[in-house]
BALUMVO-694289 format. One record per residue (C-alpha): x, y, z; residue number from 1. Coordinates in Angstrom, 2 decimals, always signed. Example, Ala and Ser with C-alpha at 12.3 -4.5 7.8 and 13.67 -1.06 7.14 Angstrom:
2
ATOM/x/y/z/nr
ATOM/+12.30/-4.50/+7.80/1 $
ATOM/+13.67/-1.06/+7.14/2 $
***
This chain:
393
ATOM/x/y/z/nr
ATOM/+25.59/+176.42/+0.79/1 $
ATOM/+29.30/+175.10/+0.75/2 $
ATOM/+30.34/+173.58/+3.74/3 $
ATOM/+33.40/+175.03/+5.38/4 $
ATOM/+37.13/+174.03/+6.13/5 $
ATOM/+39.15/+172.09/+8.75/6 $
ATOM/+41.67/+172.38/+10.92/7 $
ATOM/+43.37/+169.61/+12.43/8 $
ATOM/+45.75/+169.70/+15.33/9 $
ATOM/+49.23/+169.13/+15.31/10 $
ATOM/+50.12/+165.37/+15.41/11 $
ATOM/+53.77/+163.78/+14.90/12 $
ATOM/+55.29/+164.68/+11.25/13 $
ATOM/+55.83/+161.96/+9.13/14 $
ATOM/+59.27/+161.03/+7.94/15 $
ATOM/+60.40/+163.55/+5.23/16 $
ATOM/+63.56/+165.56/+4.12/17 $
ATOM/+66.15/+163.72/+6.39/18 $
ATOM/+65.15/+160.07/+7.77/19 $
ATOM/+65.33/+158.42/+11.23/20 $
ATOM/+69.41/+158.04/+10.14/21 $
ATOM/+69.47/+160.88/+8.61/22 $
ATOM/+70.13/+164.47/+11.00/23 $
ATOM/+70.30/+162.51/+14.45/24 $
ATOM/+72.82/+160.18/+12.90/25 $
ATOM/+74.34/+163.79/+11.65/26 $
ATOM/+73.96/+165.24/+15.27/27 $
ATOM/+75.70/+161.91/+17.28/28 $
ATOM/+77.85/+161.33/+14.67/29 $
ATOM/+82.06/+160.83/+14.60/30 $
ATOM/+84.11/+162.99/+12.73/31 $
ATOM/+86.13/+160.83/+10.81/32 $
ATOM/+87.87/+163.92/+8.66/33 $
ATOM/+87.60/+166.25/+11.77/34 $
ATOM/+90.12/+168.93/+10.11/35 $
ATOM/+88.29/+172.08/+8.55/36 $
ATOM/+90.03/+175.31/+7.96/37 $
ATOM/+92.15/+175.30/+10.21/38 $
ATOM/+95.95/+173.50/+10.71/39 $
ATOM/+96.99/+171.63/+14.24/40 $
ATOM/+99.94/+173.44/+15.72/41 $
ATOM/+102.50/+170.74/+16.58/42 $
ATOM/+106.20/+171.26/+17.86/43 $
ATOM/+108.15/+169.24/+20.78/44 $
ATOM/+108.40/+172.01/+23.17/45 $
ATOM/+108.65/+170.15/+26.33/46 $
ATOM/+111.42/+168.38/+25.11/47 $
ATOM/+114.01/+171.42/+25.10/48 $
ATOM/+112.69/+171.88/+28.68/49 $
ATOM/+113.52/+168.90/+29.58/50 $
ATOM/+117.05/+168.81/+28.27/51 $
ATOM/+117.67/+171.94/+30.07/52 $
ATOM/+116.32/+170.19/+33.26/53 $
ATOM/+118.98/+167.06/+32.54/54 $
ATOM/+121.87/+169.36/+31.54/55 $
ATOM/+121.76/+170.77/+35.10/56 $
ATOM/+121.28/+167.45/+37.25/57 $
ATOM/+124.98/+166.61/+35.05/58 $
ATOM/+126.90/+169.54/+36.05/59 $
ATOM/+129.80/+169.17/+38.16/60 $
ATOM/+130.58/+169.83/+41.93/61 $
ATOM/+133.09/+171.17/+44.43/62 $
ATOM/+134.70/+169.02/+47.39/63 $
ATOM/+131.55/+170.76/+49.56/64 $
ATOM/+129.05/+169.60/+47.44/65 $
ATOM/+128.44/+172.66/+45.57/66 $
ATOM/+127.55/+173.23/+41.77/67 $
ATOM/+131.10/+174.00/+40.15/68 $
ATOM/+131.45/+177.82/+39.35/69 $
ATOM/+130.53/+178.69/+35.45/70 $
ATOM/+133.75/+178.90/+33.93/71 $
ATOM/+132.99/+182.77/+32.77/72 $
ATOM/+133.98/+182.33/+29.16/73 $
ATOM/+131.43/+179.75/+28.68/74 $
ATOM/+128.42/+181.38/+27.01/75 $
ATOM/+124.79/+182.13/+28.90/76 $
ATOM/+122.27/+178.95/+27.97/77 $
ATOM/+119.55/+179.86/+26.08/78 $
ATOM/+116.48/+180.59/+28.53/79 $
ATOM/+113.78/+177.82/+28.55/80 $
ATOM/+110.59/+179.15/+26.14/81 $
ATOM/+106.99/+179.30/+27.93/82 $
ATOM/+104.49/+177.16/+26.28/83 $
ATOM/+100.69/+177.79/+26.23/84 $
ATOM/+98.02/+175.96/+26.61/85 $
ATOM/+95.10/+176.28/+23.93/86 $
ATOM/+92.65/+175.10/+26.84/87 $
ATOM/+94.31/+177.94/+29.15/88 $
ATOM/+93.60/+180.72/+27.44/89 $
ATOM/+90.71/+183.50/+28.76/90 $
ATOM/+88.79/+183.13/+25.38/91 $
ATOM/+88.55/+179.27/+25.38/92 $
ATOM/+85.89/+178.11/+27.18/93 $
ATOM/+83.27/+181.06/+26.19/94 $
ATOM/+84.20/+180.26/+22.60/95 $
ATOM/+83.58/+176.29/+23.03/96 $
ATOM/+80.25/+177.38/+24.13/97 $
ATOM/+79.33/+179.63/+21.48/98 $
ATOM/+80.05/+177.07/+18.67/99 $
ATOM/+78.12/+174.62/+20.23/100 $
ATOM/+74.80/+177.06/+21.25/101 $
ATOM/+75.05/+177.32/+17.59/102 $
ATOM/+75.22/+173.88/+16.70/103 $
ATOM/+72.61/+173.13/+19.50/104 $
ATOM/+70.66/+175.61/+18.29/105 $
ATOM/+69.45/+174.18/+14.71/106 $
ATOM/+70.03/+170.99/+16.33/107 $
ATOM/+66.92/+172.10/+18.48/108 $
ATOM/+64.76/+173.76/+16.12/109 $
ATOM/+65.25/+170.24/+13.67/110 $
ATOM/+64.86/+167.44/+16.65/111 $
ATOM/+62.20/+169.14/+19.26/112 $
ATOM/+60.22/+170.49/+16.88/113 $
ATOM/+60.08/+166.76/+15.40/114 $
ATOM/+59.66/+168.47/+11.84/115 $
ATOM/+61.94/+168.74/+9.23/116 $
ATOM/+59.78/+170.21/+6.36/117 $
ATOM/+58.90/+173.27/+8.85/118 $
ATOM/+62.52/+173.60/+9.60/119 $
ATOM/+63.17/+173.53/+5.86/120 $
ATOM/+60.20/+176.17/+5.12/121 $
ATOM/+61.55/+178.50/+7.63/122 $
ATOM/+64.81/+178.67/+6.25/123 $
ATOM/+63.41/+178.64/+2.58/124 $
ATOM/+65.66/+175.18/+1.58/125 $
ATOM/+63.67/+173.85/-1.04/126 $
ATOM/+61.67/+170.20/-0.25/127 $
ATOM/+64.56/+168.40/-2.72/128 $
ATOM/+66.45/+165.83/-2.81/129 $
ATOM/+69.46/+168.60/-2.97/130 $
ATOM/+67.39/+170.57/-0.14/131 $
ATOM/+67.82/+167.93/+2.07/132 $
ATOM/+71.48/+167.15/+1.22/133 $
ATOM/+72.91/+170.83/+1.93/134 $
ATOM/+70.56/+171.01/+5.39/135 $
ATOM/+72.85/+167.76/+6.10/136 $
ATOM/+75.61/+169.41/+4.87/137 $
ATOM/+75.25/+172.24/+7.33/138 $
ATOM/+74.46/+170.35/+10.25/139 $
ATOM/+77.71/+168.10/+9.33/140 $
ATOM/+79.99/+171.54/+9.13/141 $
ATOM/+78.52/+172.80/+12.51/142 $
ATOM/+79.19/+169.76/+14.45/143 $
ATOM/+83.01/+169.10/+12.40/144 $
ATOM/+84.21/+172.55/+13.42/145 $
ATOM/+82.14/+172.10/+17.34/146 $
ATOM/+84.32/+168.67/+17.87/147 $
ATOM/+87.20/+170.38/+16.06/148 $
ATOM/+87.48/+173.00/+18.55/149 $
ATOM/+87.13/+170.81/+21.27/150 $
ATOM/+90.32/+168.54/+20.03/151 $
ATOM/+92.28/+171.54/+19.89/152 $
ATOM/+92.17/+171.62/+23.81/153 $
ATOM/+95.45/+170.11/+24.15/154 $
ATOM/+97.19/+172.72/+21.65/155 $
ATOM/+100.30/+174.24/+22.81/156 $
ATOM/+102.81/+176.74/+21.69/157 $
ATOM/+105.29/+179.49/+22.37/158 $
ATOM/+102.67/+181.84/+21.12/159 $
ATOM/+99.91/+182.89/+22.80/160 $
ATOM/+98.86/+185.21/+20.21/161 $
ATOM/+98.63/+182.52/+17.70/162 $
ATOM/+96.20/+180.19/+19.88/163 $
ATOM/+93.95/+183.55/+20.60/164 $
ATOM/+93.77/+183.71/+16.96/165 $
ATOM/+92.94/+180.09/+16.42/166 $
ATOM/+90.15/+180.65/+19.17/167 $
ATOM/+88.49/+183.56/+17.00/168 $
ATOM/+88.65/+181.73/+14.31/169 $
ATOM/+86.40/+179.02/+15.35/170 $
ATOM/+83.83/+181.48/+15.92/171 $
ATOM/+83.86/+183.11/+12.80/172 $
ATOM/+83.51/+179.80/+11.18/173 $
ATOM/+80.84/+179.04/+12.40/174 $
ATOM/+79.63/+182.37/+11.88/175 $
ATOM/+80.42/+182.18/+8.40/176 $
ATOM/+78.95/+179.04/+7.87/177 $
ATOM/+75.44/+180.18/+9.13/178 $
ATOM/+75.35/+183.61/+7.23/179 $
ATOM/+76.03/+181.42/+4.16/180 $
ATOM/+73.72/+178.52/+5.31/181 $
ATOM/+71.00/+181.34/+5.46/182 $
ATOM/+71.55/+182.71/+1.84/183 $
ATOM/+71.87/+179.33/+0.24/184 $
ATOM/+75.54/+180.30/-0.38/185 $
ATOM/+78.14/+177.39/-1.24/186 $
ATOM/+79.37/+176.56/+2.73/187 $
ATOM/+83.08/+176.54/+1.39/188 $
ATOM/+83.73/+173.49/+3.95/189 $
ATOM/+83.86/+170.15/+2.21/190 $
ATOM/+84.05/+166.98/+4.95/191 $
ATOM/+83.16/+163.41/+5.82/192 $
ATOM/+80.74/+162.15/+8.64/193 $
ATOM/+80.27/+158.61/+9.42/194 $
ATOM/+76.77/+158.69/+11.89/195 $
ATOM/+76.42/+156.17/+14.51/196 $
ATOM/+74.06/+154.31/+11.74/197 $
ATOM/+77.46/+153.52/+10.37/198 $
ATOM/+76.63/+155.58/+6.90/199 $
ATOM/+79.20/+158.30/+5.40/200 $
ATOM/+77.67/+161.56/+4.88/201 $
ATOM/+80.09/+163.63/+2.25/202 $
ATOM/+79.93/+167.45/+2.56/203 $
ATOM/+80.49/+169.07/-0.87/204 $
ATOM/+81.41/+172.58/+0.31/205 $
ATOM/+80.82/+174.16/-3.27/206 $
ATOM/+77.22/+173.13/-3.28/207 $
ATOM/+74.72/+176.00/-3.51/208 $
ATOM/+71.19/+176.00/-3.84/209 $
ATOM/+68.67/+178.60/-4.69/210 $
ATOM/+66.18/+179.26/-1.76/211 $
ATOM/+62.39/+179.43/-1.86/212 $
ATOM/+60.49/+183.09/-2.01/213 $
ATOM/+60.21/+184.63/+1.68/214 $
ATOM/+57.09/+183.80/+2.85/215 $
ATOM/+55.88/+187.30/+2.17/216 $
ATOM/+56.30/+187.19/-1.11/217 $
ATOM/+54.19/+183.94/-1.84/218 $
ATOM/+51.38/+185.01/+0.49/219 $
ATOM/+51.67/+188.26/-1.89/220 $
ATOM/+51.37/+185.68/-4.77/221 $
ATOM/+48.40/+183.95/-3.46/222 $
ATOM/+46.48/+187.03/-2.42/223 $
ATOM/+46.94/+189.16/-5.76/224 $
ATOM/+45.83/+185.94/-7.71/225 $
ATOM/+42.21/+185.66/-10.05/226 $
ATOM/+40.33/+182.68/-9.02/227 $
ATOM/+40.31/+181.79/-12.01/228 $
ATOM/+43.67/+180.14/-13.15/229 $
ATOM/+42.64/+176.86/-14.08/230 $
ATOM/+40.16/+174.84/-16.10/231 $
ATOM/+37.62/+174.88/-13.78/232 $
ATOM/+37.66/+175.74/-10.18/233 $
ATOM/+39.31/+173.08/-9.01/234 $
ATOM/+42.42/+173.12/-10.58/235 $
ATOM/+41.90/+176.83/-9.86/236 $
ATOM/+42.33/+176.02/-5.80/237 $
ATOM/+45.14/+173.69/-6.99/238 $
ATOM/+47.12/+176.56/-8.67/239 $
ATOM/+46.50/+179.22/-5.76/240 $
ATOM/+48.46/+176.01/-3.96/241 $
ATOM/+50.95/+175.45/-6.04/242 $
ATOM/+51.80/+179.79/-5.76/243 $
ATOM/+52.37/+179.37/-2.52/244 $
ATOM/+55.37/+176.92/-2.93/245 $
ATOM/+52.79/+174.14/-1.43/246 $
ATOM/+51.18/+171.21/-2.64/247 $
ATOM/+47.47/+170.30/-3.23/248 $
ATOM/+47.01/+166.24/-1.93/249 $
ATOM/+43.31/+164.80/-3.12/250 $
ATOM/+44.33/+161.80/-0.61/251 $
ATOM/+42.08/+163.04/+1.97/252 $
ATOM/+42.16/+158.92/+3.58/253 $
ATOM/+46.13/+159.99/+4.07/254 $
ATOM/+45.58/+163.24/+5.62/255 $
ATOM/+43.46/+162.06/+8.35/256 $
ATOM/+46.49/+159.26/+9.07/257 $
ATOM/+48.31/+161.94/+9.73/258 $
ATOM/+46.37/+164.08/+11.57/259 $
ATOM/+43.98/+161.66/+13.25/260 $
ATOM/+39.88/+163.23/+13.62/261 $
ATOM/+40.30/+165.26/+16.29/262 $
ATOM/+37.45/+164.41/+19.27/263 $
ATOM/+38.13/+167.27/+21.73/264 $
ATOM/+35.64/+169.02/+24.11/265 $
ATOM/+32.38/+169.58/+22.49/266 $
ATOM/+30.68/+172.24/+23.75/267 $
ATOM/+28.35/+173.12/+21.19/268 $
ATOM/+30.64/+175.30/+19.99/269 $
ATOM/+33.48/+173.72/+19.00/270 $
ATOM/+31.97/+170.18/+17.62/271 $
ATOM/+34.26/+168.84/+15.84/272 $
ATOM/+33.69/+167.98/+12.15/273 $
ATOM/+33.38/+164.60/+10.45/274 $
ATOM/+35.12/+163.56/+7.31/275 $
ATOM/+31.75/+163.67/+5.23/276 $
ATOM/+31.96/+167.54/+6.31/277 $
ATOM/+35.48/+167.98/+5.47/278 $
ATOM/+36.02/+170.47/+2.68/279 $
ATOM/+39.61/+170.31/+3.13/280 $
ATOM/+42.23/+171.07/+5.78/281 $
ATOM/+45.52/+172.11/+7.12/282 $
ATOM/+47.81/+169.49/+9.06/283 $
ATOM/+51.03/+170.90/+10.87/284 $
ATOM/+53.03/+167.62/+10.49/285 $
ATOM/+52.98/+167.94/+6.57/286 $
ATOM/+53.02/+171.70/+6.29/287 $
ATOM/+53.82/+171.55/+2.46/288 $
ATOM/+50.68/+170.25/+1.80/289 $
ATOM/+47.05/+171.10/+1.88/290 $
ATOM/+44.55/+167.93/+1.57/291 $
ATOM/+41.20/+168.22/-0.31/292 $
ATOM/+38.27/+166.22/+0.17/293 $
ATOM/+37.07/+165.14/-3.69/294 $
ATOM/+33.96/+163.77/-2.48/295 $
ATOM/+32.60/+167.35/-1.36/296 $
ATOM/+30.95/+169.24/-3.95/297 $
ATOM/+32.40/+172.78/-3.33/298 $
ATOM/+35.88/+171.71/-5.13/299 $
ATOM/+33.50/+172.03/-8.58/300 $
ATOM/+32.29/+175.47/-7.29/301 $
ATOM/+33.31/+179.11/-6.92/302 $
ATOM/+33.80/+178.49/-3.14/303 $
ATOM/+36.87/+176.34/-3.58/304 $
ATOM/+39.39/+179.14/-5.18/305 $
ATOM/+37.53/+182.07/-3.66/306 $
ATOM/+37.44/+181.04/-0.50/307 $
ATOM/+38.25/+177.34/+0.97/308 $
ATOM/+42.03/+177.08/-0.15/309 $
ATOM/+42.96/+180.37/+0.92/310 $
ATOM/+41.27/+179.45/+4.63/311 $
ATOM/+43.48/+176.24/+4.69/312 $
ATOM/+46.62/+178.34/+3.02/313 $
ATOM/+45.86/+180.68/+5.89/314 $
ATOM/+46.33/+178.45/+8.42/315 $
ATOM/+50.52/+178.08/+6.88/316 $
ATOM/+50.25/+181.39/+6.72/317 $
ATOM/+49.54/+181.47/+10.52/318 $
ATOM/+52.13/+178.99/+11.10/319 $
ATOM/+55.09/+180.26/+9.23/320 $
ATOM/+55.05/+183.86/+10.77/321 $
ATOM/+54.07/+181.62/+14.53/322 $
ATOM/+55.70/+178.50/+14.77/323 $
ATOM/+52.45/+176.99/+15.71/324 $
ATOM/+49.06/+177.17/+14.28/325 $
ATOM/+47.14/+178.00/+17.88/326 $
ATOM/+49.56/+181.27/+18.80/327 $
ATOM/+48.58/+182.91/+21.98/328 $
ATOM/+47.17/+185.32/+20.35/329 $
ATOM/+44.44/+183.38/+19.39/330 $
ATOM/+43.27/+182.81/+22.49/331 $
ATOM/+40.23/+185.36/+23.84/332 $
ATOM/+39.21/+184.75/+27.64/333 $
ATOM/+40.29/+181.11/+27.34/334 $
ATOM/+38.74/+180.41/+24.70/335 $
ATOM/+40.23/+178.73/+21.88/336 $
ATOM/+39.23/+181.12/+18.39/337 $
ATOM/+41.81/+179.47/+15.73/338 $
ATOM/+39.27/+178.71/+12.92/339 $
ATOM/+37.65/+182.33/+13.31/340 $
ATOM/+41.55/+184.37/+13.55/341 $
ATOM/+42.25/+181.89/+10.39/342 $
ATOM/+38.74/+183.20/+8.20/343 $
ATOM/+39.88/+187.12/+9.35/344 $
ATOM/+43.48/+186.10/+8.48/345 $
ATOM/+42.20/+184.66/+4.81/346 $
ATOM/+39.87/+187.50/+4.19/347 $
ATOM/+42.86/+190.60/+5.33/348 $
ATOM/+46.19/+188.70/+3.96/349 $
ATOM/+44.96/+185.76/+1.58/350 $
ATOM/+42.51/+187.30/-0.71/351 $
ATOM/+39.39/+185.21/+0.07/352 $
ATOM/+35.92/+185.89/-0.27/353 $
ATOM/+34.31/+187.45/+2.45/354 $
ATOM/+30.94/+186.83/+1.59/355 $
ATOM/+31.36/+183.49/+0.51/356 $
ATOM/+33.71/+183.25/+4.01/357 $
ATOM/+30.73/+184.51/+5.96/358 $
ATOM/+28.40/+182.15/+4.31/359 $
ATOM/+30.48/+179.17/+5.39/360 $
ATOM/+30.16/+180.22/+8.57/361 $
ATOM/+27.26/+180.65/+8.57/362 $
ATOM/+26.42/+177.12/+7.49/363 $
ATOM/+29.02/+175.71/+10.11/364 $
ATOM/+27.02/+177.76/+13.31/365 $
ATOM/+23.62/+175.92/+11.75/366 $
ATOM/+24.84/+172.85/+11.82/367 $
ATOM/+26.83/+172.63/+15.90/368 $
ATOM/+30.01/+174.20/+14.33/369 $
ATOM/+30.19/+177.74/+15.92/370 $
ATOM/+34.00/+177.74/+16.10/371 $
ATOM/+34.62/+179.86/+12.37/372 $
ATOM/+32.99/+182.93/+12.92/373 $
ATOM/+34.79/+186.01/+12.87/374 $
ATOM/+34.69/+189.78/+14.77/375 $
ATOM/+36.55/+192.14/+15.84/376 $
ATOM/+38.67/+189.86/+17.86/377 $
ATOM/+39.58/+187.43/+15.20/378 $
ATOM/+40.40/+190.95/+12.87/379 $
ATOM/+42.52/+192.27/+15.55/380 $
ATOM/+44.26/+189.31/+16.65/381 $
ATOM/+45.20/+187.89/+12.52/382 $
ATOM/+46.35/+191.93/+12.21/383 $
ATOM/+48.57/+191.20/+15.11/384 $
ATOM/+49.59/+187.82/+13.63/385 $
ATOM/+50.62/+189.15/+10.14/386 $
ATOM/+52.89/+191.72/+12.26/387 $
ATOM/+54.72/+188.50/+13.54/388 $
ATOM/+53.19/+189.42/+17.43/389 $
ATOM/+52.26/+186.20/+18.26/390 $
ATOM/+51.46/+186.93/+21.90/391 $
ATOM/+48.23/+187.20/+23.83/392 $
ATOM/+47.67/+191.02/+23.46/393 $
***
């Protein structure tokens, strides 16, 4: 009977897409070409104030102290302009704060989450070399137009109409900049950012790149596909990987360094697995990938394409449409059912075996590992997943 898969819990990522200089450097970093589409407004303004103010300390007076009359020939002087403030107007300070929520934003979603490659999946940037490069690239644009509207506090002129229009502008930069961002467009804003690492990060604004297949569609892939695409069944699993814009790692040693055996409560129910048992697994720190354990003898069997990969592929699955592998709706009367939403999720959405799912399990329940079964709670809650209600129900 083929043993089963395993799920790991989430540990910290390791360093891929942008390095430890790489998007913080991007995020703290010093505009050293702050200018982006827009043009300072400069003028000396106060000055013709202040000769105004000098002409009339200068004028003349009577015996009794008094300003001399206007000789009434002598022409009107020109009234003194009013100059705005950029920092004064009403739209100012909301607009500062929208540009950066926006920056702060991705900034949040990259640096909390401690995961670039999930950030990257989400957003469908491929896991490239040029992937990586136009991510930087946006986060360099946010943050250049974010410190660029914050310089242009000091900004004055004669009209007020032209510094409300200079304020709009900013937001539909960076407006612009994310609708593009989000189709992979060219960003149309080329720049340089030194990071407090001291490196130069170029933006080429005219840089495009062609995003990955919505998640949708590869699951779509995966769960139309034969089991049998390969030599053997094996390389079978390894192409039902590869369809889902993923990778298939036989390093199984690796995968536990980054997802450290997880010890946990066991109750009987939940006893966790050692690697001997591993069939393969799912770790959220390298969600690209999907380890295999060569030493088990299911990868040479049926089992492996039919039914193991697409358990572990569910588990992305589960994690692209949650954020998180262990949504609440997993949870039933506090108890943790992950492994058995994941078999229900692989059997509804990923194509997998049922029988040969329900014979895993129920090898795993003989041998302490209770933890994969599935019923109508795992079906309801994986229905709910796929519907993107992540939520205890």
């Amino acid at each position: 009977m083929p043993p089963y898969q395993q799920y790991r819990p989430m540990q910290p990522p390791r360093k891929t897409g942008i390095g430890a200089g790489g998007i913080t450097a991007i995020v703290a970093a010093v505009i050293v070409i702050p200018a982006l589409l827009f043009i300072a407004v400069t003028a000396g303004l106060m000055t013709v104030a202040k000769n105004h103010i000098s002409q009339g300390a200068n004028e003349p007076t009577n015996s009794y102290g008094n300003a001399s009359p206007s000789d009434p020939n002598q022409a009107d002087p020109e009234p003194t302009a009013t100059v705005y403030r950029m920092d004064e107007r009403p739209g100012y300070e909301s607009m500062v704060t929208y540009v950066t929520d926006k920056l702060d934003h991705y900034k949040d979603e990259i640096l909390n989450n401690n995961n670039n490659t999930m950030f990257m999946s989400e957003y469908r940037i491929p896991d490239t070399q040029d992937g990586t490069d136009y991510m930087t690239g946006y986060m360099a644009a946010l943050l250049g137009t974010v410190n660029e509207a914050k310089a242009a506090a000091d900004e004055t002129s004669e009209d007020p109409d032209a510094l409300d229009a200079k304020i709009d502008s900013y937001r539909t930069t960076v407006d612009t900049l994310e609708a593009r961002f989000k189709k992979g467009q060219a960003l149309g804003v080329s720049m340089t950012v030194t990071g407090n690492d001291g490196k130069k990060y170029t933006v080429d604004g005219s840089r495009s790149i062609t995003l990955r297949p919505t998640w949708d569609e590869l699951e779509q892939r995966v769960a139309k596909a034969s089991n049998s695409l390969g030599s053997g069944n094996a390389a079978s699993a390894q192409k039902l990987v590869e369809l889902a814009d993923m990778k298939l790692s036989w390093d199984i040693d690796e995968g536990f360094r980054q997802c450290p055996a997880f010890a946990g409560t066991d109750d009987g129910d939940n006893k966790a697995l050692t690697k001997s048992e591993t069939f393969g697994f799912y770790c959220p720190a390298t969600p690209n990938v999907i380890y295999g354990n060569r030493s088990m003898p299911d990868w040479n069997m049926t089992y492996a394409p039919a039914a193991g990969v697409r358990h572990e592929l569910s588990h992305h699955a589960i994690h692209m449409r949650c954020g998180t592998i262990e949504p609440e709706a997993i949870m039933q009367n506090g108890v943790n059912r992950t492994e058995g939403v994941t078999n229900s999720y692989a059997v509804k959405y990923m194509g997998a075996n049922r029988a040969l799912i329900q014979q895993s399990i129920d090898y795993a329940a003989s041998t302490g590992h209770k933890q994969y079964r599935m019923d109508a709670f795992t079906d309801r809650a994986a229905e709910r997943i796929h519907s993107g209600q992540c939520n205890a129900g």
